[in-house]
VOMIVO-218085 format. One record per residue (C-alpha): residue number from 1; x, y negated, z negated. Coordinates in nm, 3 decimals, decimal comma. Layout:
N
<r resi="NUM" px="X" py="Y" pz="Z"/>
...
//
This chain:
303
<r resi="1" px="4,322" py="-3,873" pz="0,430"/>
<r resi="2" px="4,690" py="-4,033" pz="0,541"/>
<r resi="3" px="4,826" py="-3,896" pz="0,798"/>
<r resi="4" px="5,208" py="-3,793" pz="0,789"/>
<r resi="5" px="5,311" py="-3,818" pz="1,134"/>
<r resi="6" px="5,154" py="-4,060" pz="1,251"/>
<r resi="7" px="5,200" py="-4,296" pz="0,980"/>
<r resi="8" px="5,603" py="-4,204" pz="0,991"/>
<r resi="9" px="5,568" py="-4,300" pz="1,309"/>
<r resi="10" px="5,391" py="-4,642" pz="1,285"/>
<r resi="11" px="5,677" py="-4,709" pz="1,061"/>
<r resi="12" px="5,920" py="-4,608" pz="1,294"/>
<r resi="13" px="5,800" py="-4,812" pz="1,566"/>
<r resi="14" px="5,798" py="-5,141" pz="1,332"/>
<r resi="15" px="6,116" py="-5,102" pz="1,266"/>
<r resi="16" px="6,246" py="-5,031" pz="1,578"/>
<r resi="17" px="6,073" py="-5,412" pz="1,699"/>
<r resi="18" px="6,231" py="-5,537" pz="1,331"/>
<r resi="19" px="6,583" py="-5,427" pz="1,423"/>
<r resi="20" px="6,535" py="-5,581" pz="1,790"/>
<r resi="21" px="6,359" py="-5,878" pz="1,688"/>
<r resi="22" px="6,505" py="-6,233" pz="1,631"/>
<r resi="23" px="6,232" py="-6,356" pz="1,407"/>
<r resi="24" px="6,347" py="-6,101" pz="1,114"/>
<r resi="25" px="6,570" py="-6,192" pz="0,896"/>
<r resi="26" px="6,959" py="-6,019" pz="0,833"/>
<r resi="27" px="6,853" py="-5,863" pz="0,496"/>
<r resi="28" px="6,558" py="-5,678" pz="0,629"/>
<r resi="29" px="6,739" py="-5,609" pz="0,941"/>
<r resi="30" px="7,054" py="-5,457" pz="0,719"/>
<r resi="31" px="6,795" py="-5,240" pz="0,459"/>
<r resi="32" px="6,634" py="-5,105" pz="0,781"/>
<r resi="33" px="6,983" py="-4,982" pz="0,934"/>
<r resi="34" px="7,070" py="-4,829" pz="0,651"/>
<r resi="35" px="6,803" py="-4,656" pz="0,478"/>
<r resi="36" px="6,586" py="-4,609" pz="0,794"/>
<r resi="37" px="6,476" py="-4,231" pz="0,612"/>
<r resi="38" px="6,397" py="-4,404" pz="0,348"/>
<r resi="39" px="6,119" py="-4,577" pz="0,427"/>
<r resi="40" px="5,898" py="-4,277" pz="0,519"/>
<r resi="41" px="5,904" py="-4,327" pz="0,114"/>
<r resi="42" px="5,692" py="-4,638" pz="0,090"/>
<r resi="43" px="5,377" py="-4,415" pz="0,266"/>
<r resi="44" px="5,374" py="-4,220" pz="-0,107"/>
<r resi="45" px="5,299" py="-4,468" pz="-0,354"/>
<r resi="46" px="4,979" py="-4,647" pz="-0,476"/>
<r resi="47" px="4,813" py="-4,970" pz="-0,539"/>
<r resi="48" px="5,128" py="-5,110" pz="-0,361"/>
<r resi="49" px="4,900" py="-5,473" pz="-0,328"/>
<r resi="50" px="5,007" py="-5,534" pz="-0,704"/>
<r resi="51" px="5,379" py="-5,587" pz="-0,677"/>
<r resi="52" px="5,514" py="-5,603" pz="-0,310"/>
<r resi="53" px="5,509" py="-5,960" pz="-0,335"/>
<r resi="54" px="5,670" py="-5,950" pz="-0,681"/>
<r resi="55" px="5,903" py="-5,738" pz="-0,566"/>
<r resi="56" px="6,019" py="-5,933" pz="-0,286"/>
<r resi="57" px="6,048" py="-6,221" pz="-0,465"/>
<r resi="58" px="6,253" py="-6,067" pz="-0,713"/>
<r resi="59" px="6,443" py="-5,969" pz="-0,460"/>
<r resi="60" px="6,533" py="-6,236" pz="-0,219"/>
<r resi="61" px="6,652" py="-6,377" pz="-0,539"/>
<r resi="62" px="6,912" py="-6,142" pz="-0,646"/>
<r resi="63" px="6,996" py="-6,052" pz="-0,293"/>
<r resi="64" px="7,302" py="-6,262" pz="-0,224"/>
<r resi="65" px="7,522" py="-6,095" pz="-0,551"/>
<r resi="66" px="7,380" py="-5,805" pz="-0,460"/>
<r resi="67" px="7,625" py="-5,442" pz="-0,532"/>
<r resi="68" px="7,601" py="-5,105" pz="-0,446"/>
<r resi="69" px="7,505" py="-4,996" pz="-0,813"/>
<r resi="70" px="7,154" py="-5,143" pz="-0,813"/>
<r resi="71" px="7,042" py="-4,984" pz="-0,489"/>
<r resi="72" px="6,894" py="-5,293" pz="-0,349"/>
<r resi="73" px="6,884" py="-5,171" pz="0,006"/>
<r resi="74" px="6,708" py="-4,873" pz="-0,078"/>
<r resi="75" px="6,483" py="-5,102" pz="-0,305"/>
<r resi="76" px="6,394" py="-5,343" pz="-0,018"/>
<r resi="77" px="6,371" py="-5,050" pz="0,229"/>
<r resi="78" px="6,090" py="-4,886" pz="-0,022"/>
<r resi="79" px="5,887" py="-5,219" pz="0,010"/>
<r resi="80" px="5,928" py="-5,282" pz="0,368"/>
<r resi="81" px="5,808" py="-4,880" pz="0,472"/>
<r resi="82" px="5,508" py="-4,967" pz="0,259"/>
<r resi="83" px="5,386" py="-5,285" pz="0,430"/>
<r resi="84" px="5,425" py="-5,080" pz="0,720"/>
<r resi="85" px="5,217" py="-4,782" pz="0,619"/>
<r resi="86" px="4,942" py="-5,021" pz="0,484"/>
<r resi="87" px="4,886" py="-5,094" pz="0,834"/>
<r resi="88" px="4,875" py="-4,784" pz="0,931"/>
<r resi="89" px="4,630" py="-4,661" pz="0,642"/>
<r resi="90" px="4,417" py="-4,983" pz="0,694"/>
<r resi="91" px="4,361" py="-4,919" pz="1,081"/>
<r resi="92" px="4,319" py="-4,507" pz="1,076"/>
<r resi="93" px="4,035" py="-4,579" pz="0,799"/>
<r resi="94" px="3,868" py="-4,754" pz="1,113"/>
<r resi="95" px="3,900" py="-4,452" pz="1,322"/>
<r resi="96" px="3,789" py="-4,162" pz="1,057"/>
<r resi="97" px="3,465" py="-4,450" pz="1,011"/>
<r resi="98" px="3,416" py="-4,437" pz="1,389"/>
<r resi="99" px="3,493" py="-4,085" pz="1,419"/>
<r resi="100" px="3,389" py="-3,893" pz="1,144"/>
<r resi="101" px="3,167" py="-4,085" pz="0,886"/>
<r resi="102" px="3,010" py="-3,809" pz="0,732"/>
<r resi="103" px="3,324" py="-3,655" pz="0,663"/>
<r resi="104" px="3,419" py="-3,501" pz="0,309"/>
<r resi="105" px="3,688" py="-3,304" pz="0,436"/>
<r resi="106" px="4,031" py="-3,282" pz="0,339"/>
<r resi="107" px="4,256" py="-3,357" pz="0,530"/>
<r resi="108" px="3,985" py="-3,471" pz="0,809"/>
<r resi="109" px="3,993" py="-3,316" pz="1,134"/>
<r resi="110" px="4,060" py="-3,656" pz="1,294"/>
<r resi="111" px="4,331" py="-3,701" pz="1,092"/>
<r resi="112" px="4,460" py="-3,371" pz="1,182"/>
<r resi="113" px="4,501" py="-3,432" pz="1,535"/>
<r resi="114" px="4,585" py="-3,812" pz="1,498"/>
<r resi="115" px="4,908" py="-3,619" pz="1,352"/>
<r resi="116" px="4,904" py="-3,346" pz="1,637"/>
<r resi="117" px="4,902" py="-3,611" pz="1,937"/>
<r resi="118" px="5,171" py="-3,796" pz="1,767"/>
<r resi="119" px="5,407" py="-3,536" pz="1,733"/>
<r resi="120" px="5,385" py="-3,429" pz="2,073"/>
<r resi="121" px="5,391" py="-3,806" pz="2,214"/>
<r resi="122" px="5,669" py="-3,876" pz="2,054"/>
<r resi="123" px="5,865" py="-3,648" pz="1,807"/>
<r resi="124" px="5,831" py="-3,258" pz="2,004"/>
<r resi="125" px="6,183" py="-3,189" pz="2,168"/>
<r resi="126" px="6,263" py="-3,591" pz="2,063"/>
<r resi="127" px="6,660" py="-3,563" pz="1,907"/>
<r resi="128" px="6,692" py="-3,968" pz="1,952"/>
<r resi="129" px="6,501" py="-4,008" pz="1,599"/>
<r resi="130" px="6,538" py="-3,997" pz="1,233"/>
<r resi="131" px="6,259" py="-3,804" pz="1,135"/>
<r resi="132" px="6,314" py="-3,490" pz="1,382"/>
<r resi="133" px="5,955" py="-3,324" pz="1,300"/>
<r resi="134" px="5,954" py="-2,984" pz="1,460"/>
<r resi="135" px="5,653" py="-2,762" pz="1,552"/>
<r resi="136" px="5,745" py="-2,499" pz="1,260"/>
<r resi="137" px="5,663" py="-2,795" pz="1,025"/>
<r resi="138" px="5,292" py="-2,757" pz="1,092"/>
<r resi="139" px="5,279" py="-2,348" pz="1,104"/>
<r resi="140" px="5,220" py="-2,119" pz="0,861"/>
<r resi="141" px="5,455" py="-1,903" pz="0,968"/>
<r resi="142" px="5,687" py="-2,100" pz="1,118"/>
<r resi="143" px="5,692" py="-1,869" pz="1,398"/>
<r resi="144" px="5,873" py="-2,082" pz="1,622"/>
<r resi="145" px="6,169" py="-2,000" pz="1,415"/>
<r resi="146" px="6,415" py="-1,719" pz="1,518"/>
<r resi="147" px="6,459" py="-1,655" pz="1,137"/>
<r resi="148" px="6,048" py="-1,619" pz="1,051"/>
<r resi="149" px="6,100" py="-1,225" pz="1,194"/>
<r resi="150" px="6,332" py="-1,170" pz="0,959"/>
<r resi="151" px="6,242" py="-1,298" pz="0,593"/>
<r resi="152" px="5,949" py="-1,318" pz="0,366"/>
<r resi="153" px="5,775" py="-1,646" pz="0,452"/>
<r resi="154" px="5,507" py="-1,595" pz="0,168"/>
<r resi="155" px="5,770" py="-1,516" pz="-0,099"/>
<r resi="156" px="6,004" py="-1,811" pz="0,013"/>
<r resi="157" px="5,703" py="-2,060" pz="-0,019"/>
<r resi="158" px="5,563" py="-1,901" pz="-0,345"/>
<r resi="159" px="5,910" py="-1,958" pz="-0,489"/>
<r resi="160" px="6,000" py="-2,314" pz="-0,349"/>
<r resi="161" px="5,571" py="-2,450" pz="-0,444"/>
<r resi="162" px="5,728" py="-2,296" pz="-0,802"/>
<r resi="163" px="6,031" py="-2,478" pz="-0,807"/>
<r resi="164" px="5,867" py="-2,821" pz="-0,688"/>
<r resi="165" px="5,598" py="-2,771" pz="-0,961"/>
<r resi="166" px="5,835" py="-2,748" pz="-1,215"/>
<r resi="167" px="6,055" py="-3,041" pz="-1,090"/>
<r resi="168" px="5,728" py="-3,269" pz="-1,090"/>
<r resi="169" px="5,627" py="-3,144" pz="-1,473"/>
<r resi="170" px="5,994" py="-3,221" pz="-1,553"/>
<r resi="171" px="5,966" py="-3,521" pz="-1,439"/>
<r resi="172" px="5,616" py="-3,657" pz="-1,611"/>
<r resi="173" px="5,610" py="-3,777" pz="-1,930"/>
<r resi="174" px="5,299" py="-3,969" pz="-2,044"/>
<r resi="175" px="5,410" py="-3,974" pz="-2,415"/>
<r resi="176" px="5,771" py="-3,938" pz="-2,494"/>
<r resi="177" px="5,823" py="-3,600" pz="-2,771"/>
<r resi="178" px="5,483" py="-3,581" pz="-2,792"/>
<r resi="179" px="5,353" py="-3,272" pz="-3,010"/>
<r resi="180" px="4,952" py="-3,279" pz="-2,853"/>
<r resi="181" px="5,043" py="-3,022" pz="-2,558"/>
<r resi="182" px="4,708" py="-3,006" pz="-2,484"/>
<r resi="183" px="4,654" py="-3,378" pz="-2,450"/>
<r resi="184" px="4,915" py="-3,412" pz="-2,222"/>
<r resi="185" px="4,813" py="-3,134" pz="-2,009"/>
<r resi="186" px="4,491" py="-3,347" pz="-1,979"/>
<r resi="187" px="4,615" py="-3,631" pz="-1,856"/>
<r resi="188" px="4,826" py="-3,464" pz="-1,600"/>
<r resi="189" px="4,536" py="-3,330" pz="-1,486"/>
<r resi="190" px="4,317" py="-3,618" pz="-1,492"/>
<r resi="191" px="4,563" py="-3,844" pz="-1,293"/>
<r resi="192" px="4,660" py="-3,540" pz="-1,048"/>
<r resi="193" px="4,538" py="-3,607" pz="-0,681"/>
<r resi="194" px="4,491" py="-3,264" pz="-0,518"/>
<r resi="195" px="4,629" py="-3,238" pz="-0,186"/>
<r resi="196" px="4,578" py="-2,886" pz="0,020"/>
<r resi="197" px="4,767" py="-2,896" pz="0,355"/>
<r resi="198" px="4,561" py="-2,677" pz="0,549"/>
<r resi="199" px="4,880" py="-2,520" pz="0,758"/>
<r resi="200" px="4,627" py="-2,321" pz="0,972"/>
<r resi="201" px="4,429" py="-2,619" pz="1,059"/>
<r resi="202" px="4,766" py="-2,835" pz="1,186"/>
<r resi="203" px="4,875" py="-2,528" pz="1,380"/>
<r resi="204" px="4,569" py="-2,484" pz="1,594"/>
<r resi="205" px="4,575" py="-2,882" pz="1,647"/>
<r resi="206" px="4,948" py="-2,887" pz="1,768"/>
<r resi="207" px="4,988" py="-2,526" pz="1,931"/>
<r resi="208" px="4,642" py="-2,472" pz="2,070"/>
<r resi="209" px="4,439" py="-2,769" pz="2,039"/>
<r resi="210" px="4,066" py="-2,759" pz="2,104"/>
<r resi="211" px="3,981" py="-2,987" pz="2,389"/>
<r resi="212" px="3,667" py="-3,100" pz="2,262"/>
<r resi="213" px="3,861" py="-3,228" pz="1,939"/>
<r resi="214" px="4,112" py="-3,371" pz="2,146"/>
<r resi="215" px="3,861" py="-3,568" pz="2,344"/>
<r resi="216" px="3,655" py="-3,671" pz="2,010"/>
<r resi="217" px="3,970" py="-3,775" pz="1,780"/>
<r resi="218" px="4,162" py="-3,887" pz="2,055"/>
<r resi="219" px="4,006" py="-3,992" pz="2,422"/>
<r resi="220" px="3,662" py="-4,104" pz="2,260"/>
<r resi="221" px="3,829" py="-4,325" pz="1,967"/>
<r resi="222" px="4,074" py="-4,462" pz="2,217"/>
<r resi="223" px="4,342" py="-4,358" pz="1,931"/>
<r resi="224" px="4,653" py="-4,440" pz="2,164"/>
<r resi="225" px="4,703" py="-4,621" pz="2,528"/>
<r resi="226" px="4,995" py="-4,637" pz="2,704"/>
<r resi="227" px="4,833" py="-4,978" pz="2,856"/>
<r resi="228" px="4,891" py="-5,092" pz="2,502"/>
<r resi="229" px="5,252" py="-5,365" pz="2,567"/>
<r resi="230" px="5,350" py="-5,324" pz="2,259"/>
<r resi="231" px="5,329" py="-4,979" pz="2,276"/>
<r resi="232" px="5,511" py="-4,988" pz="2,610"/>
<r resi="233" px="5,768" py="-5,156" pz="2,448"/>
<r resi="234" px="5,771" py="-4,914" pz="2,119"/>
<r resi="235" px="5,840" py="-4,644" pz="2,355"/>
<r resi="236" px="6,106" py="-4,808" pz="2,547"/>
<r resi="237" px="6,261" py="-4,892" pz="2,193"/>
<r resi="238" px="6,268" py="-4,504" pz="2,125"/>
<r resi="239" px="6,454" py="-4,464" pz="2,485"/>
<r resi="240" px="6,750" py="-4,714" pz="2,358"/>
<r resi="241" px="6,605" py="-5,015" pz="2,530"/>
<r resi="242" px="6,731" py="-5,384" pz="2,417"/>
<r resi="243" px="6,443" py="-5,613" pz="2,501"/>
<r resi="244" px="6,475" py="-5,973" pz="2,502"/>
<r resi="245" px="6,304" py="-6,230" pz="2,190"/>
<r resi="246" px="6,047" py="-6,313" pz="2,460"/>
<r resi="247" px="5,978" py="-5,963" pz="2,584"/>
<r resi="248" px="5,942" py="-5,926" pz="2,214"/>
<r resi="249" px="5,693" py="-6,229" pz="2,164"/>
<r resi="250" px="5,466" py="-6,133" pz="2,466"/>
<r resi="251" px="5,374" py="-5,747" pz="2,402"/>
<r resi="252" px="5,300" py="-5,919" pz="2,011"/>
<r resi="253" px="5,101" py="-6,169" pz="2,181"/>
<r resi="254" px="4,906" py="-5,957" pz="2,347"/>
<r resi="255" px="4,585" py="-5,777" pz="2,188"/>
<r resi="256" px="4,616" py="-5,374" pz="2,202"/>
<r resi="257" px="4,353" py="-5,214" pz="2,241"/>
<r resi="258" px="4,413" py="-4,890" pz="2,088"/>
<r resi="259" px="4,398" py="-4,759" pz="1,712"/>
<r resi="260" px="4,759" py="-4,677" pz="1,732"/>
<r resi="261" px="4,876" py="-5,023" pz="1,893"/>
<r resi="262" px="4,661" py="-5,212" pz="1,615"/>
<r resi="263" px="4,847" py="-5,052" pz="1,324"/>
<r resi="264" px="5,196" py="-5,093" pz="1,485"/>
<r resi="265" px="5,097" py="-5,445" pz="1,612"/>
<r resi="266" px="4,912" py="-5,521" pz="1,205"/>
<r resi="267" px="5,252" py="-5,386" pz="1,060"/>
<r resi="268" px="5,538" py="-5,532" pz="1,273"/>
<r resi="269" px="5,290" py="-5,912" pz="1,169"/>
<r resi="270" px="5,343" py="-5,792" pz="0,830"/>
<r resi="271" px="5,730" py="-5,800" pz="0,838"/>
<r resi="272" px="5,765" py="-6,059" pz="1,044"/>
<r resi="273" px="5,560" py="-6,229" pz="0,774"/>
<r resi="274" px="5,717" py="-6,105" pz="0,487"/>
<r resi="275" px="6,120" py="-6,206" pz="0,621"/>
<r resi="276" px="5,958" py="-6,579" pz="0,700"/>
<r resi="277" px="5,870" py="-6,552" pz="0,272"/>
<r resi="278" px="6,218" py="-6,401" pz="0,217"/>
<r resi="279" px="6,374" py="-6,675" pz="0,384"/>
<r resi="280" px="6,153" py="-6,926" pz="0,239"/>
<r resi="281" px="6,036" py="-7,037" pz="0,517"/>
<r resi="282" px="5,631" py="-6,937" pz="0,397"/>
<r resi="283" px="5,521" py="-6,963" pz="0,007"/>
<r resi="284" px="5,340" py="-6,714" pz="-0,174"/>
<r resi="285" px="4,964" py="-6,835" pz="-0,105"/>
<r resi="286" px="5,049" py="-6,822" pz="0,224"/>
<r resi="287" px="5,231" py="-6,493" pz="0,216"/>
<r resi="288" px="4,914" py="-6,300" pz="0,084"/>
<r resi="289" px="4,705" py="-6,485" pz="0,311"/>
<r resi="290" px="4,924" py="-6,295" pz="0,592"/>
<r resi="291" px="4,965" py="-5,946" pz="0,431"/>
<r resi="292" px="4,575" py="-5,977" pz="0,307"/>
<r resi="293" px="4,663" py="-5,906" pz="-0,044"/>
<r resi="294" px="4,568" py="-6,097" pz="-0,384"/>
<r resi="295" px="4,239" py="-6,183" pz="-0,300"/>
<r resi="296" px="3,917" py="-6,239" pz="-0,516"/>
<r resi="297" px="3,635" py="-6,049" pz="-0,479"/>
<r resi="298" px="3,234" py="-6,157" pz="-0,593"/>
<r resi="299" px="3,355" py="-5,954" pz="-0,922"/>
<r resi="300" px="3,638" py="-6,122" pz="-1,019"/>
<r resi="301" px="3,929" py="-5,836" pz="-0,916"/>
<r resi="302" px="4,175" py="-5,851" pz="-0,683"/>
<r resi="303" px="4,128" py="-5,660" pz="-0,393"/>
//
């Protein structure tokens, strides 16, 4: 299973070394600064490998006459979040291997508190941040709320889980005024990936976390060092820091040696990568060679 947090925050963290870097080029930097919320979008799609370097080709392209009808930024944004959430998702599926390779659970218990050490690293009580994740996020009562006393949290969530339902069913359309109602209800069904967010389960991990847990997800995986320089630097980025190019260079250069600092380290390669093809300083071979993407396998698919 993805994580939320932590992959928002892997995100966050690349684009906090983006912004500050001098290797990334204006129209990343200017799609970042503006639609930095966005990005927590790229983290929802799928089978993103097929047309992120389409996309930014596309893009580069119609960049320059660019307007504020055809939501570019927002477009580029989208992209950008998901190279950096491939990292992410590409590194944690080390960890759950490591941690919990028997595993059919979902969400995972590793990924669980992956999320739970996050937030309390770096979001709990953090107002310098775009994604303000609070503890009542992750309780099923949000009892850390002065309002939870006084309304009906079980009705409220009945009628919103309603409400988003109907939005999503709205929204899908698999054959346009079709008359086979039962067909479609198939195929919604059939391409519907169940996802149960097992409140109880991120409560206990954030509020009262077990300590054996903490030492199997966390301590024994070696999920997140603060010997890590690039994390060093991540967190001095959060603070308001403004490091120099070569400050910059030297906590990339150097090999993390944490889960965490991987995935930040994999993604902030990834953009740096993809702004040298946006600038056209790279070609396209050599751009999937970077982001690992287009590749043959012994069957003949990409992979």
């Amino acid at each position: 299973m993805s994580e939320n947090v932590t992959h928002t925050a892997v995100v966050e963290d690349c684009f906090n070394l983006m912004l500050a870097s001098e290797r990334i080029c204006s129209a990343f930097k200017e799609a970042g600064k503006d639609h930095i919320r966005f990005i927590q979008f790229g983290s929802v799609t799928r089978s993103g490998d097929k047309f992120t370097v389409n996309l930014l080709d596309k893009y580069r392209t119609i960049w320059p006459a660019r307007n504020e009808n055809d939501r570019l930024g927002y477009k580029l944004a989208f992209v950008l979040g998901w190279l950096c959430h491939r990292a992410a998702d590409r590194q944690m599926k080390v960890v759950f291997r490591e941690a919990e390779p028997e595993s059919r659970e979902f969400p995972t218990d590793c990924s669980i508190y992956h999320d739970a050490f996050i937030f309390r690293k770096l979001y709990d009580g953090n107002g310098n941040t775009p994604f303000p994740y609070r503890t009542a996020h992750f309780e099923k009562q949000l009892e850390s709320l002065s309002a939870a006393g006084v309304i009906d949290i079980g009705g409220v969530t009945d009628a919103y889980r309603s409400i988003w339902q109907q939005s999503l069913l709205g929204l899908q359309t698999f054959i346009s005024q079709t008359k086979d109602r039962d067909g479609w209800l198939s195929k919604l069904h059939a391409k519907h990936q169940e996802q149960v967010i097992h409140l109880d389960r991120y409560a206990e991990a954030v509020v009262t976390p077990v300590s054996t847990k903490t030492q199997r997800f966390i301590t024994d995986t070696n999920f997140y060092s603060n010997e890590d320089a690039i994390l060093r630097l991540c967190e001095e980025l959060r603070k308001g820091a403004v490091p120099s190019q070569k400050e910059i260079d030297e906590a990339f250069e150097a090999e993390p040696t944490s889960h965490y600092g991987h995935a930040v380290r994999m993604g902030f390669g990834y953009l740096m990568s993809a702004s040298s093809y946006f600038t056209g300083a790279i070609d396209e071979e050599t751009l999937k060679d970077q982001l690992d993407v287009g590749k043959k396998g012994r069957d003949g698919l990409a992979v």
